[in-house]
C-alpha positions in Angstrom: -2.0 -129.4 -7.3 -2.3 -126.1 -4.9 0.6 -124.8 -6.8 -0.7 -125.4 -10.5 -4.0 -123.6 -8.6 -2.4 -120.1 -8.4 -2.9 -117.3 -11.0 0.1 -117.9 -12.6 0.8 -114.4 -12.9 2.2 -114.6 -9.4 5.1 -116.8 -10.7 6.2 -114.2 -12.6 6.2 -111.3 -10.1 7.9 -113.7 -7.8 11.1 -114.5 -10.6 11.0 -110.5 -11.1 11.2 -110.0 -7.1 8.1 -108.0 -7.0 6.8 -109.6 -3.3 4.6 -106.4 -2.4 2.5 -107.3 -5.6 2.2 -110.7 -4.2 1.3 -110.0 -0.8 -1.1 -107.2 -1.9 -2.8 -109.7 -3.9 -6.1 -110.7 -2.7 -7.2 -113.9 -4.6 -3.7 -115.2 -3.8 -4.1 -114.6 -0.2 -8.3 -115.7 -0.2 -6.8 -118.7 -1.9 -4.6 -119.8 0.4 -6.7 -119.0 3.3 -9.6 -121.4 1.9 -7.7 -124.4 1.6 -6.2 -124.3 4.6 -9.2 -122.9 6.4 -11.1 -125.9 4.8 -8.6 -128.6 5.4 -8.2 -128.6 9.3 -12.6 -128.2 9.5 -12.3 -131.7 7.7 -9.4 -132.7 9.3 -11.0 -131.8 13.1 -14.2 -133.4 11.9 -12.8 -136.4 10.7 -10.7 -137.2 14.1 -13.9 -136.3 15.8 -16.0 -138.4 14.5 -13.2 -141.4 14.5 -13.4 -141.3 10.8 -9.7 -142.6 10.2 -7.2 -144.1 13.1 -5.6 -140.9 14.1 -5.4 -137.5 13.3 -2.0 -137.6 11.2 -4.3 -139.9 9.0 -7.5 -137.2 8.6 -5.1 -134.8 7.8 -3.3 -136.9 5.3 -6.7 -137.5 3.4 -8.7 -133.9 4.2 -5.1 -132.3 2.3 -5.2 -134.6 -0.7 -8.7 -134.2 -1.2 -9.4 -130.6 -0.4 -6.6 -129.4 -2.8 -7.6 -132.2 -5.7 -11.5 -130.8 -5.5 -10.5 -127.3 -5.2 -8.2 -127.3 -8.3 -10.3 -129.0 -9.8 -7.5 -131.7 -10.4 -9.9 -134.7 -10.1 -7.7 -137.2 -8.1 -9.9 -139.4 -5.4 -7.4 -140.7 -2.2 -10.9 -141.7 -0.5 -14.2 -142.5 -0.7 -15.6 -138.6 0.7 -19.1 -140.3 0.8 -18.4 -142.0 3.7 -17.2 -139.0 5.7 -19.4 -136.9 8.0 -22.3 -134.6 6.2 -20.3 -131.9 8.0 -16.9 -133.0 5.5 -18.8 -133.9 2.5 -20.6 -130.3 3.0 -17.0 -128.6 2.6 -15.9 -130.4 -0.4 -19.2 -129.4 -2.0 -18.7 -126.0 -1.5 -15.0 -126.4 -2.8 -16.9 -127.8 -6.1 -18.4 -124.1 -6.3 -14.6 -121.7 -5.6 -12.3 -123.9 -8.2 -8.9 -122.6 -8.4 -7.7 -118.5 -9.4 -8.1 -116.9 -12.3 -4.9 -117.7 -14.8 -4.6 -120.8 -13.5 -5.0 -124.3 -14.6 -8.0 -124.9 -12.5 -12.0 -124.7 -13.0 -14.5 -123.5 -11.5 -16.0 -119.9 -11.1 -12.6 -118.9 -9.4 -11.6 -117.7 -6.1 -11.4 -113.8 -7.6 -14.8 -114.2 -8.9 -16.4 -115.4 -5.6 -14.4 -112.9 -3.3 -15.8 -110.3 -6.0 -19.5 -111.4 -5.1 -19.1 -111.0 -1.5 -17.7 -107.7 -1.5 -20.3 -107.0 -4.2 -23.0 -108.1 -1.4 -21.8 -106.2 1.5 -21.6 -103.1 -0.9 -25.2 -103.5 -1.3 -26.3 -104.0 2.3 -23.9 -100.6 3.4 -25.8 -98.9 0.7 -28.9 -99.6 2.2 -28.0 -98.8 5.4 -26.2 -95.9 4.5 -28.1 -94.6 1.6 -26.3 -91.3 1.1 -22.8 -92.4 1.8 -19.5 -93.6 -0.8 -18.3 -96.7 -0.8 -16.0 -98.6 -2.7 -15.1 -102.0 -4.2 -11.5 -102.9 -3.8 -9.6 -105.8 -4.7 -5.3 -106.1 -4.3 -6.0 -102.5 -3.1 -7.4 -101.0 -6.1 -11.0 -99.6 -7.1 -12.9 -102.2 -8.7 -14.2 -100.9 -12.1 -17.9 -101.3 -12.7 -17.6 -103.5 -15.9 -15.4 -105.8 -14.2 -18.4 -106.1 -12.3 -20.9 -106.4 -14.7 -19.2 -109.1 -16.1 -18.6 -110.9 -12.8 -22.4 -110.4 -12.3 -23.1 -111.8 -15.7 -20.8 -115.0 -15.6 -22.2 -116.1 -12.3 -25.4 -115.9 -13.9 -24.2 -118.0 -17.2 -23.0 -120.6 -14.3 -25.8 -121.3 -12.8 -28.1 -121.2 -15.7 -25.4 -123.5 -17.2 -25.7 -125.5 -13.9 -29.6 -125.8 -14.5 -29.6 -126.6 -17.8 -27.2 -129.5 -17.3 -28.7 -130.8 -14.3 -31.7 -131.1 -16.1 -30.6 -132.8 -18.8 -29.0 -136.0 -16.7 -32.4 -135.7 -14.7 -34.1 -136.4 -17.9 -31.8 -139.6 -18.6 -33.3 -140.9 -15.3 -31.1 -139.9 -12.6 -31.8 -138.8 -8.7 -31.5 -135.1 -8.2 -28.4 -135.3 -6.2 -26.1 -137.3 -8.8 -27.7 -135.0 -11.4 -26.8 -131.8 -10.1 -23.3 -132.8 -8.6 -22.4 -134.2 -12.4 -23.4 -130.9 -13.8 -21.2 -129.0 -11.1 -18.2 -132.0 -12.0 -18.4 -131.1 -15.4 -19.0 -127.4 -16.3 -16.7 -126.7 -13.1 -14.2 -129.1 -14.9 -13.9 -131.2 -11.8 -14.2 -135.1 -11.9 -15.9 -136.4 -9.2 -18.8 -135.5 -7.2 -21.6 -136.9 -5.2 -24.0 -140.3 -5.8 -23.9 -141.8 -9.7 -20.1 -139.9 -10.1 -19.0 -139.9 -6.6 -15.2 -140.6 -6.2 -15.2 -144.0 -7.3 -17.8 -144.3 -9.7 -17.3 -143.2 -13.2 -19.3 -141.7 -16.3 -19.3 -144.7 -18.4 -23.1 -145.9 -17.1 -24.2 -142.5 -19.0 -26.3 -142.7 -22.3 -24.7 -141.8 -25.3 -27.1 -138.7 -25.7 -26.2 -137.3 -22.1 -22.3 -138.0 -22.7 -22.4 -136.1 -25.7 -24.0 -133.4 -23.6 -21.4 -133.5 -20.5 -18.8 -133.5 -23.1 -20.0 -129.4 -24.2 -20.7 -128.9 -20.9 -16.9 -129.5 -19.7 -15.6 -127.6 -23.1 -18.4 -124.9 -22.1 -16.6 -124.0 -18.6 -13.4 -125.3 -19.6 -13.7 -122.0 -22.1 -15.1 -119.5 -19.7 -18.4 -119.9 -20.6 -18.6 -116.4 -22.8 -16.4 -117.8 -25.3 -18.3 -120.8 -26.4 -21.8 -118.9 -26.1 -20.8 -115.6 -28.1 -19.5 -118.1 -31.0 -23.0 -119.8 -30.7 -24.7 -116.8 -31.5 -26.0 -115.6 -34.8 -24.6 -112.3 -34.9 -21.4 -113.3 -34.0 -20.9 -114.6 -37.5 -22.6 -111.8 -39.2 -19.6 -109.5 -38.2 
């Protein structure tokens, strides 16, 4: 699962011996860092908390479910509502990252979110520093302002497409919690999330109506979002 998460781009420079490229990469090394960063919080929390028998055991399950969520692979090795808050609060956060970008995985994609947060700290230093150059970097480069723009403009798409969605199962008559998580499980192409599709519940208690709906909202982020909304529009076919 973590390795079908990587931008599979890094495959390649790895068969053509390029390791600098690899090691320069920044998504590829944020990547990394998350899942293993998240894993041992779990795992610790889980031991603490006396959550499985030992601590060979927490890590067993924190692993498997960590890299299943943040792929976005969709496997379930335990029932994650019965961990701590702490726990469950990690793998809802993992529902947000997903895998990188060229990779098998959902999500808005570890690139994307590192992007953001250097996007935010540019904006604080320039506040502070009103008069000063700074600069956006990412596997060492300059980040080009459309890459931005379009960064800023797909987070956007996300979350309106998060609304949308979680209003939708709201209006079929579900809580708040299961309505929101099944709209982050399906347009982040995940599986399971929290409450009515928790990991071991299903979608089959969904009306037709609202099934229909998931079902765009999966192709939706399955496709990037853009893709599916740019053919939706009306000038789109007038060209």
């Amino acid at each position: 699962m973590v390795l079908a998460g990587i931008n599979f781009a890094i495959y390649f420079k790895l068969l053509t011996g390029r390791f600098k490229d690899i090691y320069r990469n920044t998504e590829f090394k944020y990547y990394l860092l998350f899942l293993v960063i998240i894993t041992i919080l779990i795992t610790m929390n889980l031991t603490k908390q006396e959550t499985y028998s030992n601590i060979g055991e927490s890590l067993q399950y924190s692993s498997f479910q960590v890299a299943s969520i943040m792929t976005t692979t969709g496997f379930a090795s335990a029932n994650y509502e019965l961990w701590p808050h702490f726990s469950q609060g990690l793998i809802f956060l993992l529902m947000f990252i997903g895998g990188s970008a060229g990779s098998t995985g959902g999500g808005i994609k570890v690139v994307r979110i590192i992007t953001l947060f250097k996007l935010a700290v540019y904006e604080m230093k320039k506040i502070i520093y009103p008069k000063s150059v700074f600069t956006i970097k990412m596997n060492k480069q300059p980040v080009e302002a459309e890459y931005l723009h379009n960064v800023g403009g797909f987070f956007f798409l996300y979350i309106i497409c998060l609304i949308v969605t979680t209003m939708v199962v709201a209006a079929g008559g579900y809580n708040i919690t299961s309505s929101f998580t099944t709209a982050l499980a399906t347009v982040g192409n995940i599986g399971p999330g929290f409450g009515d599709v928790g990991p071991v519940c299903n979608y089959s208690h969904f009306g037709a109506p609202v099934k229909w709906f998931l079902s765009f909202a999966m192709m939706v982020g399955r496709l990037e979002i853009y893709t599916v909304l740019v053919v939706l529009l009306p000038r789109f076919w007038k060209r």
